[in-house]
N, C-alpha and C positions, 0 to 999 in steps of 0.2 A: 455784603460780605459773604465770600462761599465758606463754610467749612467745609473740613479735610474730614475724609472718610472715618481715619484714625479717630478723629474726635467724636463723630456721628456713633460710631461701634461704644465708643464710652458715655451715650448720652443718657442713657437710662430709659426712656420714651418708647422704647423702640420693641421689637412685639420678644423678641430672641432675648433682651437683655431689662426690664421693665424692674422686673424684680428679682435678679439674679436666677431667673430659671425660663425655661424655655417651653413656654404651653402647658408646662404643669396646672394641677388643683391643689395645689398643696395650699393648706388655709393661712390666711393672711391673718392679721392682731388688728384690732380694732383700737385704738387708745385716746384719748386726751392729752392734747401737745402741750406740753409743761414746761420743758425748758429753753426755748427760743428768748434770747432779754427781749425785750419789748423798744421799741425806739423811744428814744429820751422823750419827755412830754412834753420838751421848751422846740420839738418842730411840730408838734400835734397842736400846740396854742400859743399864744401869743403870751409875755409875759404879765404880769400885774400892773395898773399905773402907773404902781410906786416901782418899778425896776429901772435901772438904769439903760437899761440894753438898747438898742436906738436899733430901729426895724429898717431891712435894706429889702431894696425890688430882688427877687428871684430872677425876673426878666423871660419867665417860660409863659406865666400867664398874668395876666395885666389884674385880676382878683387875689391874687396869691402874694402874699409879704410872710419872708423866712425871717429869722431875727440874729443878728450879729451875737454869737453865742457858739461854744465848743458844743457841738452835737454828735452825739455817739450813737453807733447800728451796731448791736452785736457786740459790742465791748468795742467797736472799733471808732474813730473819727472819721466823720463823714465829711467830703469835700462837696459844701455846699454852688460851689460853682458848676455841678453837676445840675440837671434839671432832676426832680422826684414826680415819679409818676405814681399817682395813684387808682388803686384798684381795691375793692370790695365785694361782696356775695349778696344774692339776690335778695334776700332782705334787710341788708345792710348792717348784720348785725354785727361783722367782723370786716375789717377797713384793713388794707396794709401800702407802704411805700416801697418804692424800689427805685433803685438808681437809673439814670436813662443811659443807659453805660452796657444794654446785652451784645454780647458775642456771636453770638449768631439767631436766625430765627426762621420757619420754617413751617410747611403743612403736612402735618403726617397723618399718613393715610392707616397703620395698620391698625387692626380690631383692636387693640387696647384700648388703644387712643378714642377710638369711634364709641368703644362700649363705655368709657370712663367719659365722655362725654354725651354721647347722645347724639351726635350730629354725625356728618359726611366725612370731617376729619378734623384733626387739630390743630390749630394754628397756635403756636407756641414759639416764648424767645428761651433762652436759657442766659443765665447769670450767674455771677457765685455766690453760695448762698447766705454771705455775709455782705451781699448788697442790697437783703428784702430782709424787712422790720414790722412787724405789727404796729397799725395808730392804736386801733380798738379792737378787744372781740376775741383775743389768743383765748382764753377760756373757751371758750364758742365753740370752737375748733375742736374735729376729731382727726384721727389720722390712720389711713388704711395702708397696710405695709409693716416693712419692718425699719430698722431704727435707721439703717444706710438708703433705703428706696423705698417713700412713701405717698400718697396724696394728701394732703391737705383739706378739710373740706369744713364748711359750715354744719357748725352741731344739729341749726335749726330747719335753717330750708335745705342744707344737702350739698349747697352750690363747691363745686371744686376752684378751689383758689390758687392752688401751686403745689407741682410736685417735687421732693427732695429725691436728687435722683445721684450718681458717679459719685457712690460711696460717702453719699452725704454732701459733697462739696460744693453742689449746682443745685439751682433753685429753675425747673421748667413752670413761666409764668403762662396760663392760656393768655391767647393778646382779647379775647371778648371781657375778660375781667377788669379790665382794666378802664378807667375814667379818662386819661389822658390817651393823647396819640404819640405811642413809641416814636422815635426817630428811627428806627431800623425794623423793615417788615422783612414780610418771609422772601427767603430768595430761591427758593425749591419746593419741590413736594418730593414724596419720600416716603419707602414701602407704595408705590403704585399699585404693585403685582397685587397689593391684598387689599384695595379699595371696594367700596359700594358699589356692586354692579349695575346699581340705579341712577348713580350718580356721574356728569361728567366732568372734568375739567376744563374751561374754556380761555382758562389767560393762556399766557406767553410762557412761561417761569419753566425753568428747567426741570423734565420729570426722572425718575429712580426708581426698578424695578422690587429696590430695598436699596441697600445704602448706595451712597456715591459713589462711584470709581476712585480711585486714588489718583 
């Protein structure tokens, strides 16, 4: 799936638009993520002996049994007929699910993304942010930014989990975090012009000097 330029300028990831400001220093808040609900605990485990609930195949992985039962993200209903991809941080101290349901996904190249991660560039999907749920671990979590564009990160080892970017409403998942294999990889790189100049690209995938053309 390509996205449109339009959507790429409101992604939040991006070096011009990350945190509503453009290569400033202006000091970011440090916080403890408080109010995300948590996902129900009848998809995090299986019900008691004594429950009535009769466990049906997911059918994404042959280990995995979801349980016939109203399961809410976020205050919302989750349509289990979706696959849930699971992703956690390097000491596994904070677990989260997400829908296999992203709208686009991609590798961005500019210094935020490099400096917020540590690597050559970012490979990231985006989803809305009422499709990723905490299993375990929200305590854990701190958050760098402000309350509309922030990261996510592990209290303990550090590790970034997801960032809340387009005014809160998108969740950019990195795809290394994640345990499961998305069904939608990147179909672009993006910010080229501000890459590692040690680094090269050598697939096929369409490059972008900064955003996509229209």
């Amino acid at each position: 799936m390509t996205a449109s330029a339009a959507m790429l300028r409101r992604m939040g990831c991006l070096e011009s638009t990350l945190f509503g400001c453009s290569h400033n220093d202006r000091r970011r808040s440090r916080r403890t993520s408080a109010h995300a609900p948590s996902l129900d605990v009848r998809l995090a485990r299986p019900p008691d002996r004594n429950s009535q609930l009769a466990p049906t195949r997911c059918g994404y992985r042959a280990s995995t049994t979801c349980w016939s039962a109203t399961t809410r993200m976020r205050g919302r209903p989750v349509d289990l007929s979706i696959r849930s991809l699971h992703g956690a941080c390097l000491c596994e101290a904070v677990e989260y699910v997400v829908q296999d349901a992203f709208e686009y996904a991609l590798n961005c190249h500019c210094s935020q993304c490099r400096r917020a991660t540590g690597s050559a560039f970012k490979p990231l999907a985006g989803i809305a942010r009422g499709e990723l749920s905490f299993v375990r671990g929200e305590a854990a979590t701190m958050t760098y930014g402000d309350a509309d564009a922030h990261d996510v990160h592990c209290r303990t080892c550090g590790s970034l989990l997801f960032s809340v970017v387009r005014e809160g409403a998108y969740a950019h998942v990195p795809l290394g975090g994640l345990k499961d294999e998305p069904t939608l990889k990147p179909s672009m790189h993006i910010f080229v012009g501000s890459k590692a100049a040690w680094y090269e690209i050598t697939d096929d995938l369409p490059q972008h000097d900064a955003f996509p053309p229209d």
